[in-house]
C-alpha positions as CSV (number, residue, x, y, z in Angstrom):
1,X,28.0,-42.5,23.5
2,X,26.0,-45.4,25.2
3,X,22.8,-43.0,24.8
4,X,23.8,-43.0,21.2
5,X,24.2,-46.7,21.2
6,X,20.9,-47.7,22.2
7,X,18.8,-44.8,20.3
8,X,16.6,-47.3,18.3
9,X,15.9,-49.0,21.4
10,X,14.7,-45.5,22.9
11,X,12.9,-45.1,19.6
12,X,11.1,-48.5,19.4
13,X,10.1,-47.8,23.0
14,X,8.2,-44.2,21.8
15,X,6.3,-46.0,19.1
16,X,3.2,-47.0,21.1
17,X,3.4,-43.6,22.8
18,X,2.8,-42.2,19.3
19,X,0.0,-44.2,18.4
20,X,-1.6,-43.6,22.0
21,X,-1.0,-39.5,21.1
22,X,-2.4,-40.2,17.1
23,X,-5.6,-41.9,18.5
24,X,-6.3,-39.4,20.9
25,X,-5.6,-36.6,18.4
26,X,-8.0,-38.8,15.6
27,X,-10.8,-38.9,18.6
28,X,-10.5,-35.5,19.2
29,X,-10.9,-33.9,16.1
30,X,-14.1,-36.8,15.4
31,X,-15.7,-35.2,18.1
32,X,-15.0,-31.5,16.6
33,X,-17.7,-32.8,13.6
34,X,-21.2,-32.4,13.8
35,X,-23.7,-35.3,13.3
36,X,-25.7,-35.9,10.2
37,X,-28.6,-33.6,10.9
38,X,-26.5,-30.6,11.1
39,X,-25.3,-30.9,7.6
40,X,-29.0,-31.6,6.3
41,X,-30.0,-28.8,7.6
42,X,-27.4,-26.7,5.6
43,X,-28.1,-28.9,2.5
44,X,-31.4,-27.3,2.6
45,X,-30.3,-23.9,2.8
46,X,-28.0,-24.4,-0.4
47,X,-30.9,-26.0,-2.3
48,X,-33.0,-23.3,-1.6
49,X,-31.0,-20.4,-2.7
50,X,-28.3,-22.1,-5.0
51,X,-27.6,-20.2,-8.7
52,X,-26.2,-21.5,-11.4
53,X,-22.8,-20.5,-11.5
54,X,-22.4,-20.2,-7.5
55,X,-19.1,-22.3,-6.1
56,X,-19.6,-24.7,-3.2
57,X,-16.3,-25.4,-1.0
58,X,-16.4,-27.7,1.5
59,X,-13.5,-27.2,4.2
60,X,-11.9,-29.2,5.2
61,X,-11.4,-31.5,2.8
62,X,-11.5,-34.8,5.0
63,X,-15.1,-33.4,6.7
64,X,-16.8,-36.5,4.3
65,X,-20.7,-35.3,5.5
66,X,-20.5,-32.2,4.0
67,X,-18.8,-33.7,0.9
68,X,-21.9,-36.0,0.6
69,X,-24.4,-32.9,1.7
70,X,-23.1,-30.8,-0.9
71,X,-22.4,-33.2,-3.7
72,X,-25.2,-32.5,-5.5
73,X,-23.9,-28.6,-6.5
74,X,-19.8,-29.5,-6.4
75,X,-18.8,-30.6,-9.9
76,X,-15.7,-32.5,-11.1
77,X,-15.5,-28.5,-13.0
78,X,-15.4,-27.0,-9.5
79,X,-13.5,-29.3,-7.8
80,X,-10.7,-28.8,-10.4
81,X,-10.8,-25.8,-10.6
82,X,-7.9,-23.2,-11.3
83,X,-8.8,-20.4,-8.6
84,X,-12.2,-18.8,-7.6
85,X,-12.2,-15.8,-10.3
86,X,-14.8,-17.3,-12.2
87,X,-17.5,-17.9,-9.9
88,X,-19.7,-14.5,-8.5
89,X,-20.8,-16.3,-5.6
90,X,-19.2,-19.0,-2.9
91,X,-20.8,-20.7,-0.6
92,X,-18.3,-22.3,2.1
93,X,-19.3,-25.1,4.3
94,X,-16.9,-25.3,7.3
95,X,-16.6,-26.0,11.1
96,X,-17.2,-23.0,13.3
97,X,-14.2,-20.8,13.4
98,X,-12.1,-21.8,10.2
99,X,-12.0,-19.8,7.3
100,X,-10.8,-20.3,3.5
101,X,-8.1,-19.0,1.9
102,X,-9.8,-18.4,-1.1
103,X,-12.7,-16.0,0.4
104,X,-10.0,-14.1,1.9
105,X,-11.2,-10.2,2.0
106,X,-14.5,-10.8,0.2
107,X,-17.9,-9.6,1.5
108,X,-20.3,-11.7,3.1
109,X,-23.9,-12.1,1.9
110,X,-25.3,-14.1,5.0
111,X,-24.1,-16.7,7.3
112,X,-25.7,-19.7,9.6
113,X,-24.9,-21.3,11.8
114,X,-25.6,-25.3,12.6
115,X,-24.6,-26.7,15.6
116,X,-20.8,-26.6,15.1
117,X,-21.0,-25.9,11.2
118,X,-20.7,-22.3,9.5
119,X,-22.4,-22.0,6.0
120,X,-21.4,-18.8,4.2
121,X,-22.2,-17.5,1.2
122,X,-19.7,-14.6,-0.2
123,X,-20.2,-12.1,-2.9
124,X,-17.3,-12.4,-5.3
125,X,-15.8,-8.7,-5.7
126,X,-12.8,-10.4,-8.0
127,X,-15.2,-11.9,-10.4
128,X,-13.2,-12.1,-13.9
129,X,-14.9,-14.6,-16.3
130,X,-12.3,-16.3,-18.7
131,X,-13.2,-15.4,-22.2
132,X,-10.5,-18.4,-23.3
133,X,-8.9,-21.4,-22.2
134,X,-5.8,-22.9,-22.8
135,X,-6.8,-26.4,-22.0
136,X,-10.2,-26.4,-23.4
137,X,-8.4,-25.3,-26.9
138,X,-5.4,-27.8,-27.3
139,X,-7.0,-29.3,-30.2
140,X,-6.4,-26.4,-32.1
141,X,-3.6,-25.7,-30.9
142,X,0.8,-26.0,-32.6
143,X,2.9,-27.7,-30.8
144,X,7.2,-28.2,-31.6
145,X,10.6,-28.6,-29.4
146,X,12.7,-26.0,-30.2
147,X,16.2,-28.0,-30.7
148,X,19.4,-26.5,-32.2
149,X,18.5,-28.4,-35.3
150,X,15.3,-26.0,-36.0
151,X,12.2,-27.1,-34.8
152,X,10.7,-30.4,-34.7
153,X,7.0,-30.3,-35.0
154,X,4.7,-32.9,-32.8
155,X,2.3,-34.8,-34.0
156,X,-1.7,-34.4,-32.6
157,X,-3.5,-37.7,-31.5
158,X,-6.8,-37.5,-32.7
159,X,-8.1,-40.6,-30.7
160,X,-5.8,-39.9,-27.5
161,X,-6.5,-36.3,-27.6
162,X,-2.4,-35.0,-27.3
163,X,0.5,-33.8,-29.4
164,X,3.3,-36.4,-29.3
165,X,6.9,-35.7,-29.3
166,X,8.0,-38.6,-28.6
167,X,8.4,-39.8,-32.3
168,X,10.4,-36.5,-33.1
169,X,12.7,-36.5,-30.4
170,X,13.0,-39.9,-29.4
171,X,11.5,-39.1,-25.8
172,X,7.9,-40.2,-25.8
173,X,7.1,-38.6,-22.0
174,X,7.2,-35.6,-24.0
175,X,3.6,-35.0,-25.1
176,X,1.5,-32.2,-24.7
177,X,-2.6,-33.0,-23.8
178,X,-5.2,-32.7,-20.8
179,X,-4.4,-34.1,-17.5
180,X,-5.2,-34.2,-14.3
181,X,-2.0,-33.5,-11.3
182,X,-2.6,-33.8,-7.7
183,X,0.0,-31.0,-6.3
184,X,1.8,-30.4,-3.6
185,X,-0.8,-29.5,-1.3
186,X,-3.1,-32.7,-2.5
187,X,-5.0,-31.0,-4.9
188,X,-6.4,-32.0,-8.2
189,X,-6.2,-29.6,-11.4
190,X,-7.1,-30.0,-14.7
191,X,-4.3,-29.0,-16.8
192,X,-2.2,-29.3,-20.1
193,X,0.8,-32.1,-19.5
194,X,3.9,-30.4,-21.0
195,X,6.7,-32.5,-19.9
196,X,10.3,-30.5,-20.6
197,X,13.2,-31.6,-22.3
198,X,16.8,-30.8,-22.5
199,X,16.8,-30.8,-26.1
200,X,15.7,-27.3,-25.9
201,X,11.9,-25.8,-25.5
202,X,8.2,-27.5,-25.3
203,X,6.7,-25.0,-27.6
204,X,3.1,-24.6,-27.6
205,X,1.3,-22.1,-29.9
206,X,-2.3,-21.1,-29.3
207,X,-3.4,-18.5,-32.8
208,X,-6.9,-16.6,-32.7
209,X,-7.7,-16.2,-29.1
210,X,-9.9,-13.4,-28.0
211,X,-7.6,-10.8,-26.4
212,X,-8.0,-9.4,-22.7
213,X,-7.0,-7.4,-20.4
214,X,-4.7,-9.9,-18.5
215,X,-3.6,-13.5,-18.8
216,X,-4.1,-15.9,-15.8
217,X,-1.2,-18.5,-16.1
218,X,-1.7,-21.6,-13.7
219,X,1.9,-24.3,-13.1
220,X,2.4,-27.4,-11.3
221,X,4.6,-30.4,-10.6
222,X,3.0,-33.6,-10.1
223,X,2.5,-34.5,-6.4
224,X,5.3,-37.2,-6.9
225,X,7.6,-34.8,-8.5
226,X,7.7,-31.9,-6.3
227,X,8.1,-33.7,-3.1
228,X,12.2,-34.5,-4.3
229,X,13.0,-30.9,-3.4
230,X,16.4,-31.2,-4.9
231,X,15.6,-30.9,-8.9
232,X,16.2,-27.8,-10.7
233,X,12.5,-26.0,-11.6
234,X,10.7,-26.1,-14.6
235,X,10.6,-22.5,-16.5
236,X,7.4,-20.5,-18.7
237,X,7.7,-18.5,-20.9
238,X,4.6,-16.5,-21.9
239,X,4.8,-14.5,-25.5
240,X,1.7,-12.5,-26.8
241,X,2.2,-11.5,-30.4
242,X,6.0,-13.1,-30.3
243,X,6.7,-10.4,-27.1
244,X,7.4,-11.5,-24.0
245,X,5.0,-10.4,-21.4
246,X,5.8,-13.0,-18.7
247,X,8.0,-15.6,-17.1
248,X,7.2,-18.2,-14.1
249,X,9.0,-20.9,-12.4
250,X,7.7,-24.1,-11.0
251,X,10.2,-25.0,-8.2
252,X,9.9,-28.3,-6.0
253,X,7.4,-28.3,-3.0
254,X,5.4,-25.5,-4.7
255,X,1.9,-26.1,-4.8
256,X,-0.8,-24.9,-7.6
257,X,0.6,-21.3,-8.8
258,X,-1.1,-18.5,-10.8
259,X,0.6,-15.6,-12.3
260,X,-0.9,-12.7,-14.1
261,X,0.5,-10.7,-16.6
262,X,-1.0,-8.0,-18.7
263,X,-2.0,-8.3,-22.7
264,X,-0.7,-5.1,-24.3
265,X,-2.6,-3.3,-26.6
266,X,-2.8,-5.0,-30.0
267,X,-5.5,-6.6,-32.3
268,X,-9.4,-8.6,-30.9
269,X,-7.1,-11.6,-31.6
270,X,-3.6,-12.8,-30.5
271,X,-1.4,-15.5,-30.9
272,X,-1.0,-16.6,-27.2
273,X,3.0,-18.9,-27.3
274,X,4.2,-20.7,-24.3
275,X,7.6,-22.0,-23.7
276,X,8.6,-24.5,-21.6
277,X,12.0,-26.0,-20.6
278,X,14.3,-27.0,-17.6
279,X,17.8,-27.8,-17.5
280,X,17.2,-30.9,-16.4
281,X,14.0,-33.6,-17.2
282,X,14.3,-36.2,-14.9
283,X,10.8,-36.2,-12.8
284,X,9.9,-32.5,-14.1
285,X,6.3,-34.0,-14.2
286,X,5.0,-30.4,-15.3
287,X,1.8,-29.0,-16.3
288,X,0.0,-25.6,-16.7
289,X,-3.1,-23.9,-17.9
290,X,-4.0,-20.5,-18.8
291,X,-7.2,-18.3,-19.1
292,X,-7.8,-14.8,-21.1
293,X,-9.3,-12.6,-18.3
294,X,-11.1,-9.2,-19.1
295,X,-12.7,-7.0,-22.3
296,X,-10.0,-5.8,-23.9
């Protein structure tokens, strides 16, 4: 009991000891980073043999020389980007002995070395160009709640570039637009804002897509909302053609997901519906996106 008495005492005292261990760790990992040279030298590499369409990933994210070596081929784009499936090559500019989890598996082209940095550049054998885009087509898109009053329709924002809710529901955090969320892991996406409400579903309707052979489905709370851990999750429901082919959760302290599901056969166009509620909308700061993958 007297151990228990004095604990923040004991605590207190282990605060300098901290910082002491933090500054070494800090010093250590500075001297894990190459100097400037090193990272010119693989600038020049990636100017020389670049294509238009390649990826550039610099890993990790906090090595700043290689964010400002390879700035010149990473684009706001790239760096939002939902996965790597759209890119047929990536280069990856790391520190000897890491790896990324999005080159998992794929084949290496060629590799070098620079005293303490790896540059690689990997053939993309899960290359599957979007035909469509969910976010790039919200213009165009219908947008309603689903209450038990029949659906109330929101109203699109020419000049702010959303459909508001708000005015139909009396909630006006329900909106559904472009946005950019930083997830769980620190990432930024860009994505469709589609904020849920208890007064039944967020309904978004996209009508004349190109069909595919699979639909990519991206989800993600905001950084701020996920990190509560104790909220209910945010549900999607994914129709094709009014039939469900799909449905995904977005649960707390979940980063950036994608799901796939497959089109069925049907027509060159679809109507592509998406459905989102929770059964409860405090802090469900959700978004998603989705891309038509594949000929048909």
């Amino acid at each position: 009991m007297k151990l228990l008495r004095h604990w923040p005492l004991a605590a207190g005292a282990l605060l300098p000891i901290l910082a002491v261990v933090e500054l070494v760790g800090n010093a250590w990992t500075a001297s894990l980073v190459p100097d400037w040279p090193a990272f010119e030298a693989a600038a020049k590499v990636v100017a020389a043999e670049h294509q238009p369409g390649d990826l550039v990933i610099v890993h990790p994210e906090w090595l700043g020389d290689g964010r400002v070596a390879m700035g010149p081929w990473i684009s706001l784009e790239d760096e939002t980007r939902a996965d790597v499936l759209d890119y047929p090559r990536i280069w990856v500019l790391t520190l000897a002995g890491r790896t990324h989890p999005d080159t998992a598996g794929l084949p290496v082209e060629r590799e070098w070395e620079f005293d303490g940095l790896t540059l690689t550049r990997f053939r993309n054998t899960r290359l599957a160009p979007a035909t469509w885009r969910a976010y790039g087509a919200i213009a165009d898109a219908a947008v309603a709640v689903r209450t038990p009053d029949g659906e109330k329709p929101c109203r699109w924002n020419e000049r702010e570039g959303k459909h508001e809710c708000g005015p139909a529901i009396g909630e006006h955090w329900v909106w559904v637009g472009p946005f950019v969320t930083t997830d769980m892991a620190q990432q930024a996406h860009f994505c469709l804002w589609s904020h849920p409400t208890v007064r039944g579903p967020l309904v978004t309707t996209f009508r004349d897509v190109p069909s595919g052979k699979t639909l990519s489905v991206y989800t993600a709370l905001t950084y701020v909302a996920g990190r509560d851990l104790d909220k209910p999750p945010v549900k999607i429901d994914v129709e094709i053609d009014g039939q469900l082919v799909g449905t995904a959760y977005q649960p707390d302290g979940a980063p950036w997901q994608r799901f796939s599901f497959p089109v069925p056969p049907g027509p060159a166009t679809r109507t592509v519906r998406f459905l989102v509620s929770a059964t409860f909308q405090g802090m469900r700061h959700f978004c998603f996106d989705a891309a038509m993958r594949g000929a048909p």
